[in-house]
NULUMTOR-344199 format. One record per residue: x, y, z of N, C-alpha, C, O in turn. Coordinates in Angstrom, 3 decimals. Layout:
[[X; Y; Z]; [X; Y; Z]; [X; Y; Z]; [X; Y; Z]]
...
This chain:
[[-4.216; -60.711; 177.137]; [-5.562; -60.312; 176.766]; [-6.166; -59.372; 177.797]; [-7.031; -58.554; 177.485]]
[[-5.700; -59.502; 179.013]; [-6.604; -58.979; 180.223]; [-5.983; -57.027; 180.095]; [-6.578; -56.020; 180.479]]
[[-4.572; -57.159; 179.389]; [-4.095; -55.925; 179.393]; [-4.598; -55.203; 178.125]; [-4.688; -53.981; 178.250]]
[[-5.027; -55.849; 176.634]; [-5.954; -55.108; 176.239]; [-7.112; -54.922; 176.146]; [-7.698; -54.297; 175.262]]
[[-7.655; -55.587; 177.289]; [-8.769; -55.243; 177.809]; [-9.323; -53.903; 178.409]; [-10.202; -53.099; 178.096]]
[[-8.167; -54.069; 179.675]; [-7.858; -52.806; 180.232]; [-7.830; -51.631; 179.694]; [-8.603; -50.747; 180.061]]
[[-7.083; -51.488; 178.905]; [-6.514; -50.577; 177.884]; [-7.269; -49.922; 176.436]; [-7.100; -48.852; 175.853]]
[[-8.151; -51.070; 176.172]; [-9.582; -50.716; 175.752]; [-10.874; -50.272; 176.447]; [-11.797; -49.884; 175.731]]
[[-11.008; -50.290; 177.648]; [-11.949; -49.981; 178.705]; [-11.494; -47.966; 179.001]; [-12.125; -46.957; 179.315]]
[[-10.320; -48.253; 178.720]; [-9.506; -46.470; 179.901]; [-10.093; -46.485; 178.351]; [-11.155; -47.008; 178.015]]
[[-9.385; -45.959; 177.690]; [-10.047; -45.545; 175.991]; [-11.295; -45.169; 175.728]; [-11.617; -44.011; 175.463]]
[[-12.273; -46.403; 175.808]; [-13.506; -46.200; 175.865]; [-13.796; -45.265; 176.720]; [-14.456; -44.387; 176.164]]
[[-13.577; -45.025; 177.963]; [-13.909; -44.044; 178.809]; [-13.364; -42.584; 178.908]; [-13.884; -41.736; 179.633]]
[[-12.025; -42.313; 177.940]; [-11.975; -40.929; 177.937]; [-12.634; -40.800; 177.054]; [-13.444; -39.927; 177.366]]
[[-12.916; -41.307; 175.575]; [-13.511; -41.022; 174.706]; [-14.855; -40.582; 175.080]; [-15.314; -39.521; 174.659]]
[[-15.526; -41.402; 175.893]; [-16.984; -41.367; 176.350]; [-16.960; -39.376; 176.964]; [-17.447; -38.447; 176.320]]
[[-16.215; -39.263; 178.391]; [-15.852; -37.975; 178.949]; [-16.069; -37.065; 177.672]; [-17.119; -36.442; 177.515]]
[[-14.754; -37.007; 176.533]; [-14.404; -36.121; 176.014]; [-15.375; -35.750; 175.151]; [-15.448; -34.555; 174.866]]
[[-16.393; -36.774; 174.514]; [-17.715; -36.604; 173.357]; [-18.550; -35.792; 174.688]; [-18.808; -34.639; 174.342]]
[[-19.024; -36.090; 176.080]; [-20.003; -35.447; 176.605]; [-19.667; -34.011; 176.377]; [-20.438; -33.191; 175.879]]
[[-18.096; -33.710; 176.903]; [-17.813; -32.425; 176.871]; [-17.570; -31.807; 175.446]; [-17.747; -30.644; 175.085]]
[[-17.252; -32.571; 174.944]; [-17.542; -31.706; 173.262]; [-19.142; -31.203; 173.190]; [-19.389; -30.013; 172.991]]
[[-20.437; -32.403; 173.403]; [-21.523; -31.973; 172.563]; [-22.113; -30.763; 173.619]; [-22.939; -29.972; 173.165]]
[[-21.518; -30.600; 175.513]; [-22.053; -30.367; 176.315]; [-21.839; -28.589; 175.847]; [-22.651; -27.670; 175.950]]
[[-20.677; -28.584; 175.410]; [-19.766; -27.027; 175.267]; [-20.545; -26.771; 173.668]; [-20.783; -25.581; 173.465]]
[[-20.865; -27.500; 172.796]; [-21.319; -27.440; 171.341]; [-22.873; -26.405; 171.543]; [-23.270; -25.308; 171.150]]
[[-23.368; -27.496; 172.364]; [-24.887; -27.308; 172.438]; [-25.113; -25.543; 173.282]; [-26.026; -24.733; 173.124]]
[[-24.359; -25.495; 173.816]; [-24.334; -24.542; 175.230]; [-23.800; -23.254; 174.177]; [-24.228; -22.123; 174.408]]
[[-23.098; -23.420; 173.319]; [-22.737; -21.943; 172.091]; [-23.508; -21.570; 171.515]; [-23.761; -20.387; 171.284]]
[[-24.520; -23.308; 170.851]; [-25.338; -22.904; 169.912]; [-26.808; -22.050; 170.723]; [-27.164; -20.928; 170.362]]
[[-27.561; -22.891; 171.919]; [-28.391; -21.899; 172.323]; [-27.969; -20.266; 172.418]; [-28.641; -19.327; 171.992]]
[[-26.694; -20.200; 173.084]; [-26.050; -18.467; 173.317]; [-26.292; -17.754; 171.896]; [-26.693; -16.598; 171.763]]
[[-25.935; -18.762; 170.726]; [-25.612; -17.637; 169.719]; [-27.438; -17.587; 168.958]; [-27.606; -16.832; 168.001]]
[[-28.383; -18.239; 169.366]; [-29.186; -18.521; 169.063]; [-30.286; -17.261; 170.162]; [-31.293; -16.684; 169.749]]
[[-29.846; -17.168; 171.191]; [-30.492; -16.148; 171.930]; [-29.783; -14.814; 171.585]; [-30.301; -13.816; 172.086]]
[[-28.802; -14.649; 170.895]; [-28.076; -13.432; 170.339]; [-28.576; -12.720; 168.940]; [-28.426; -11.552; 168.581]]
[[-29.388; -14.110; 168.099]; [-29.746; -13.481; 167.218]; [-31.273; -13.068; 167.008]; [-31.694; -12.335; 166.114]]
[[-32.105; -13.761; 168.133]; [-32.781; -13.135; 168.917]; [-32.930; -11.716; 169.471]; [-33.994; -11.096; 169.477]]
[[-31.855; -11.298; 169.898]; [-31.856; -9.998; 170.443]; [-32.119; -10.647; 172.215]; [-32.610; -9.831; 172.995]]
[[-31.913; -11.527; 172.557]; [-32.028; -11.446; 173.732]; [-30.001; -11.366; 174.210]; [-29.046; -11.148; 173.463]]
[[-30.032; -11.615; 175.540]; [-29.164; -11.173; 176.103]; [-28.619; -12.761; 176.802]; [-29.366; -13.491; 177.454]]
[[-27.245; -13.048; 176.506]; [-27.313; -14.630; 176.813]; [-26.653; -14.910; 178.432]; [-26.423; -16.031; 178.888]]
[[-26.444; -13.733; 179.080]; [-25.486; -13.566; 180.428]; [-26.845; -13.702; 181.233]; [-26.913; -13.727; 182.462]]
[[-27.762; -13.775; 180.485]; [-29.195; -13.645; 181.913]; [-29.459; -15.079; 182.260]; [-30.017; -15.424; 183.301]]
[[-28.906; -16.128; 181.064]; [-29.487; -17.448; 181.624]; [-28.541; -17.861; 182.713]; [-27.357; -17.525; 182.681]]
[[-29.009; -18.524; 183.593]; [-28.067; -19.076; 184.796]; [-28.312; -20.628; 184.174]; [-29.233; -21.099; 183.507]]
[[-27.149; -21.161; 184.664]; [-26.303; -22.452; 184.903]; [-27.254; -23.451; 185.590]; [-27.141; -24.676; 185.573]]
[[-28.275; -22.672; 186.237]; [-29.075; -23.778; 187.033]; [-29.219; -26.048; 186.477]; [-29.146; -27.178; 186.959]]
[[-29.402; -25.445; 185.460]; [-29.739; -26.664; 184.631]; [-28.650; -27.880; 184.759]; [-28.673; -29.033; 185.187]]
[[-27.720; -27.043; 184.181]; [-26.103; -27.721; 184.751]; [-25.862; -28.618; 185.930]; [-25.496; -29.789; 186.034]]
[[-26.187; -27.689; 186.771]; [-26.613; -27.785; 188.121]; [-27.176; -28.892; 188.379]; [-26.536; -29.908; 188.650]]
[[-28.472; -28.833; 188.325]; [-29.255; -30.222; 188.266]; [-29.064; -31.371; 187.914]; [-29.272; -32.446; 188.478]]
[[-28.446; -30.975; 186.459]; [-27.996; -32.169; 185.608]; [-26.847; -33.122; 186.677]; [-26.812; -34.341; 186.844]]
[[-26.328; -32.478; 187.040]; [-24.645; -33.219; 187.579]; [-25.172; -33.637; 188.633]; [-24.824; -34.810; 188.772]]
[[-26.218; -33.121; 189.953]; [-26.919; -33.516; 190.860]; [-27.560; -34.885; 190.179]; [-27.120; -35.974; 190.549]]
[[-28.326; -34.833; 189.445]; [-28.950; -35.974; 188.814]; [-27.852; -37.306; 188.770]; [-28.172; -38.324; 189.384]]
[[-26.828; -37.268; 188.182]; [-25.942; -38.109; 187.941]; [-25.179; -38.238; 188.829]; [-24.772; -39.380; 189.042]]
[[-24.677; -37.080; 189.717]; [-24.370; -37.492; 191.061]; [-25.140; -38.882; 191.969]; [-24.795; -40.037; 192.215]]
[[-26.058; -38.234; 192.204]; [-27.322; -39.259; 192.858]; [-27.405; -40.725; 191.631]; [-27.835; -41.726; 192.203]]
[[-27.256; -40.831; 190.960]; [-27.300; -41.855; 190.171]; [-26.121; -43.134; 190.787]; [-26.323; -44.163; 191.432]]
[[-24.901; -42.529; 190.264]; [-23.559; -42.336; 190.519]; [-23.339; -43.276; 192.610]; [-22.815; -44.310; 193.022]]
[[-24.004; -42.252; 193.181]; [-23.884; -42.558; 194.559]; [-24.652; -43.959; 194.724]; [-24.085; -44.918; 195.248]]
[[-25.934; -44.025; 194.264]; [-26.831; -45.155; 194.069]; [-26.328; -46.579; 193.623]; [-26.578; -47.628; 194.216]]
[[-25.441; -46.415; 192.273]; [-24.764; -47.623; 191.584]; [-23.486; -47.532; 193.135]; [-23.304; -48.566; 193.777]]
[[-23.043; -46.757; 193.373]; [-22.074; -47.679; 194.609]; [-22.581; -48.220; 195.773]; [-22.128; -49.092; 196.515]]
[[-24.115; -47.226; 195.840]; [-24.166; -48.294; 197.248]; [-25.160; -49.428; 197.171]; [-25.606; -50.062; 198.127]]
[[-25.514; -49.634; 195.559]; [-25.779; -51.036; 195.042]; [-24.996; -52.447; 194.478]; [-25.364; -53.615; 194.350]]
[[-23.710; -51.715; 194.210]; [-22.094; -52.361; 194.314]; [-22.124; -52.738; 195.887]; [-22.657; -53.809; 196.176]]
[[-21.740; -52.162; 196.634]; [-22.122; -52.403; 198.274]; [-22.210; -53.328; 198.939]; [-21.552; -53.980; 199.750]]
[[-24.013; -53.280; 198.045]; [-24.809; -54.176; 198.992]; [-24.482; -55.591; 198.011]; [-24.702; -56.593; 198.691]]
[[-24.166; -55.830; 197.052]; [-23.889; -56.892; 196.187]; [-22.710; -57.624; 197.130]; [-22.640; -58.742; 197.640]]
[[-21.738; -56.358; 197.118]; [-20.755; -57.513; 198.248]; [-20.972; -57.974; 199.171]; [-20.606; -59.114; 199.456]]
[[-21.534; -57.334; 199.804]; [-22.147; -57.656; 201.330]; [-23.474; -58.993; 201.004]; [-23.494; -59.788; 201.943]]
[[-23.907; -59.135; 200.539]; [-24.403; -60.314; 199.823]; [-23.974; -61.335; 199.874]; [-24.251; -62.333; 200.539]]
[[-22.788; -60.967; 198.674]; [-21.979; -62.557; 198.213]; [-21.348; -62.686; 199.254]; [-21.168; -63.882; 199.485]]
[[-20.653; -61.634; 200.465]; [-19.754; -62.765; 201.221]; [-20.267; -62.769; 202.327]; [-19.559; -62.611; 203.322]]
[[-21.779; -62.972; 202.438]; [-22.941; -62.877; 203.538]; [-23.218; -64.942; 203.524]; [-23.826; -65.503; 204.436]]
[[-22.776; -65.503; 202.630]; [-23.032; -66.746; 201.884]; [-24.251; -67.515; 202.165]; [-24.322; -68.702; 202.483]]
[[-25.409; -66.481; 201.966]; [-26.527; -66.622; 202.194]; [-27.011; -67.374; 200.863]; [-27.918; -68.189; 201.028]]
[[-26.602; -67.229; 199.790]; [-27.256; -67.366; 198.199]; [-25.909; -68.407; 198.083]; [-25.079; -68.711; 198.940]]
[[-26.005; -68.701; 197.078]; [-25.081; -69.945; 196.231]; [-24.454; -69.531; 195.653]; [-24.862; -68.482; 195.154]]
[[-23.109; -69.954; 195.282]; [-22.289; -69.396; 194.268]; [-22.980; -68.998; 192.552]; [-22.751; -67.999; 191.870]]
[[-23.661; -69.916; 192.308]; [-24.350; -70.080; 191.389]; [-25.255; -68.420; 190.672]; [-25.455; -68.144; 189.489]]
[[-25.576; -67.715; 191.755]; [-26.382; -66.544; 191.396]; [-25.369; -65.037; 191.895]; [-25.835; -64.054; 192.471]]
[[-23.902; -65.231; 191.475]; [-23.255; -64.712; 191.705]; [-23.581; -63.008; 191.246]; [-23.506; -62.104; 192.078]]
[[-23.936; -62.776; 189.835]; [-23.781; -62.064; 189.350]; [-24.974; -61.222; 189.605]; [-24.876; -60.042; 189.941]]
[[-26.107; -61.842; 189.442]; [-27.621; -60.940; 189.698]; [-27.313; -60.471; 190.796]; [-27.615; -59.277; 190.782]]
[[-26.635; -60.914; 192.265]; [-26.560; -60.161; 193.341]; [-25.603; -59.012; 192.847]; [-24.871; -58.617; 193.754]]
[[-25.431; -58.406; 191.699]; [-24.837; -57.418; 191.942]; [-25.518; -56.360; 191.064]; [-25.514; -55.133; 191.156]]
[[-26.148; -57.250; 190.121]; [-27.533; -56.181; 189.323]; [-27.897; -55.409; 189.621]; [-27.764; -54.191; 189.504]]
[[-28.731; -56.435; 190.320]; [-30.007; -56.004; 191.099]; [-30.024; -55.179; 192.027]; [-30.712; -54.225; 191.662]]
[[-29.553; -54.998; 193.248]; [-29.222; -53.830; 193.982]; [-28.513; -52.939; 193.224]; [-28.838; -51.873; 193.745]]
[[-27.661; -52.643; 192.222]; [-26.980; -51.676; 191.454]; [-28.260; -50.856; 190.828]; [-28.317; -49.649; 191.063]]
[[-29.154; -51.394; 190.142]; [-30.276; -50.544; 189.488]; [-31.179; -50.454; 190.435]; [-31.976; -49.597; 190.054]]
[[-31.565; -50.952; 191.678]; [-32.684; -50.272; 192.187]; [-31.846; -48.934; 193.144]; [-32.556; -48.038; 193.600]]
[[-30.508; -48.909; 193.354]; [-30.541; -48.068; 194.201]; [-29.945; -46.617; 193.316]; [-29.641; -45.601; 193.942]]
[[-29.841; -46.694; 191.877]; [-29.862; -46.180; 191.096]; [-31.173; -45.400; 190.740]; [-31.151; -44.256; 190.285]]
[[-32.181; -46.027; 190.954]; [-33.998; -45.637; 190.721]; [-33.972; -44.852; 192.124]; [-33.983; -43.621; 192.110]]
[[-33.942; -45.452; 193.146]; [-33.920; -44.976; 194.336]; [-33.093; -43.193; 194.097]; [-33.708; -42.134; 193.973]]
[[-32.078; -43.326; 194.097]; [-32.128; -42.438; 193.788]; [-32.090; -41.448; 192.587]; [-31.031; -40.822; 192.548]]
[[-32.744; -41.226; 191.855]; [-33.122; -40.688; 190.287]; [-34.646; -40.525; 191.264]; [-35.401; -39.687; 190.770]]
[[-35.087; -41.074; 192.317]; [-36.522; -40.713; 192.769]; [-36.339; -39.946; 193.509]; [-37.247; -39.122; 193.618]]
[[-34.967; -39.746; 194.526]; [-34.917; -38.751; 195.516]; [-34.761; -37.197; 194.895]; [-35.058; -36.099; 195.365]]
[[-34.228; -37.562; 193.768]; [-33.787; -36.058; 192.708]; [-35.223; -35.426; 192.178]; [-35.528; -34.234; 192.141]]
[[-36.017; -36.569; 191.777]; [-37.050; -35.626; 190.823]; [-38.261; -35.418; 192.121]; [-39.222; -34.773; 191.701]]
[[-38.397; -35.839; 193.612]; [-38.838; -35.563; 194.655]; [-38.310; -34.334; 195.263]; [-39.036; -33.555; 195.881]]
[[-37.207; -34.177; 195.111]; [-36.121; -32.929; 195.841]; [-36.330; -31.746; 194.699]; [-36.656; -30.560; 194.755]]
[[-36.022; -32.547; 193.769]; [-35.360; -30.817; 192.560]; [-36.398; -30.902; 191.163]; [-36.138; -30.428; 190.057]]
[[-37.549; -31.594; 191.534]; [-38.363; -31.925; 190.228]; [-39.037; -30.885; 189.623]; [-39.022; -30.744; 188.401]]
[[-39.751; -29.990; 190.524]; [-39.854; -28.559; 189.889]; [-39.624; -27.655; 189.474]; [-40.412; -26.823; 189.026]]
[[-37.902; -27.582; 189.552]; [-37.183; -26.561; 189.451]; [-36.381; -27.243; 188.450]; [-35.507; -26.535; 187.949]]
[[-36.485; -28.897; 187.873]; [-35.484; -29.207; 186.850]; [-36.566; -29.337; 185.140]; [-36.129; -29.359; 183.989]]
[[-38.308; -29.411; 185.708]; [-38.385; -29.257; 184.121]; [-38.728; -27.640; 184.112]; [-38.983; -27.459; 182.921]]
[[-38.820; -26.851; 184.519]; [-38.758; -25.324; 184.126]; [-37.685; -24.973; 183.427]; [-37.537; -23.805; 183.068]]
């Protein structure tokens, strides 16, 4: 069971990858061909956004590990009880996730809703 577990998890996760990059490359033609029939010119927009975006999830990304981290450092701190095993790993996972999603829109917040 634990191996199609596994094996359903890798799955789930290229699938997940491969839909971002389908709708990411979908969406990104349709504005181009959409500023083409416009009459505008689609080589003038910069990537910036991109940019941001992956910064955003970067910082997200960095946050959930060093809220993984502190979860271990927790449980084998054996300060708490076996009993509340799992919230110690929540809970620091999403605040340092907020934490940073706050350092991004503090750092790059003006320049990401333009």
């Amino acid at each position: 069971m634990d191996l199609i577990g596994i094996a359903l998890m890798v799955f789930s996760m290229v699938l997940l990858v491969v839909s971002i990059y389908y709708i990411m490359t979908t969406t990104r033609h349709k504005e181009k061909m959409a500023m083409i029939e416009k009459g505008l010119e689609p080589s003038l927009i910069k990537d910036e956004r991109f940019f941001l975006d992956a910064m955003k999830f970067g910082l997200a990304a960095i946050g959930a590990g060093l809220g993984f981290f502190a979860g271990m450092i927790l449980e084998t701190s054996k300060i708490f009880h076996s009993d509340i095993e799992l919230p110690l790993y929540y809970a620091p996972i999403f605040i340092f996730i907020g934490i940073g999603l706050i350092i991004f829109y503090k750092v790059f917040g003006k320049r990401y809703r333009s």
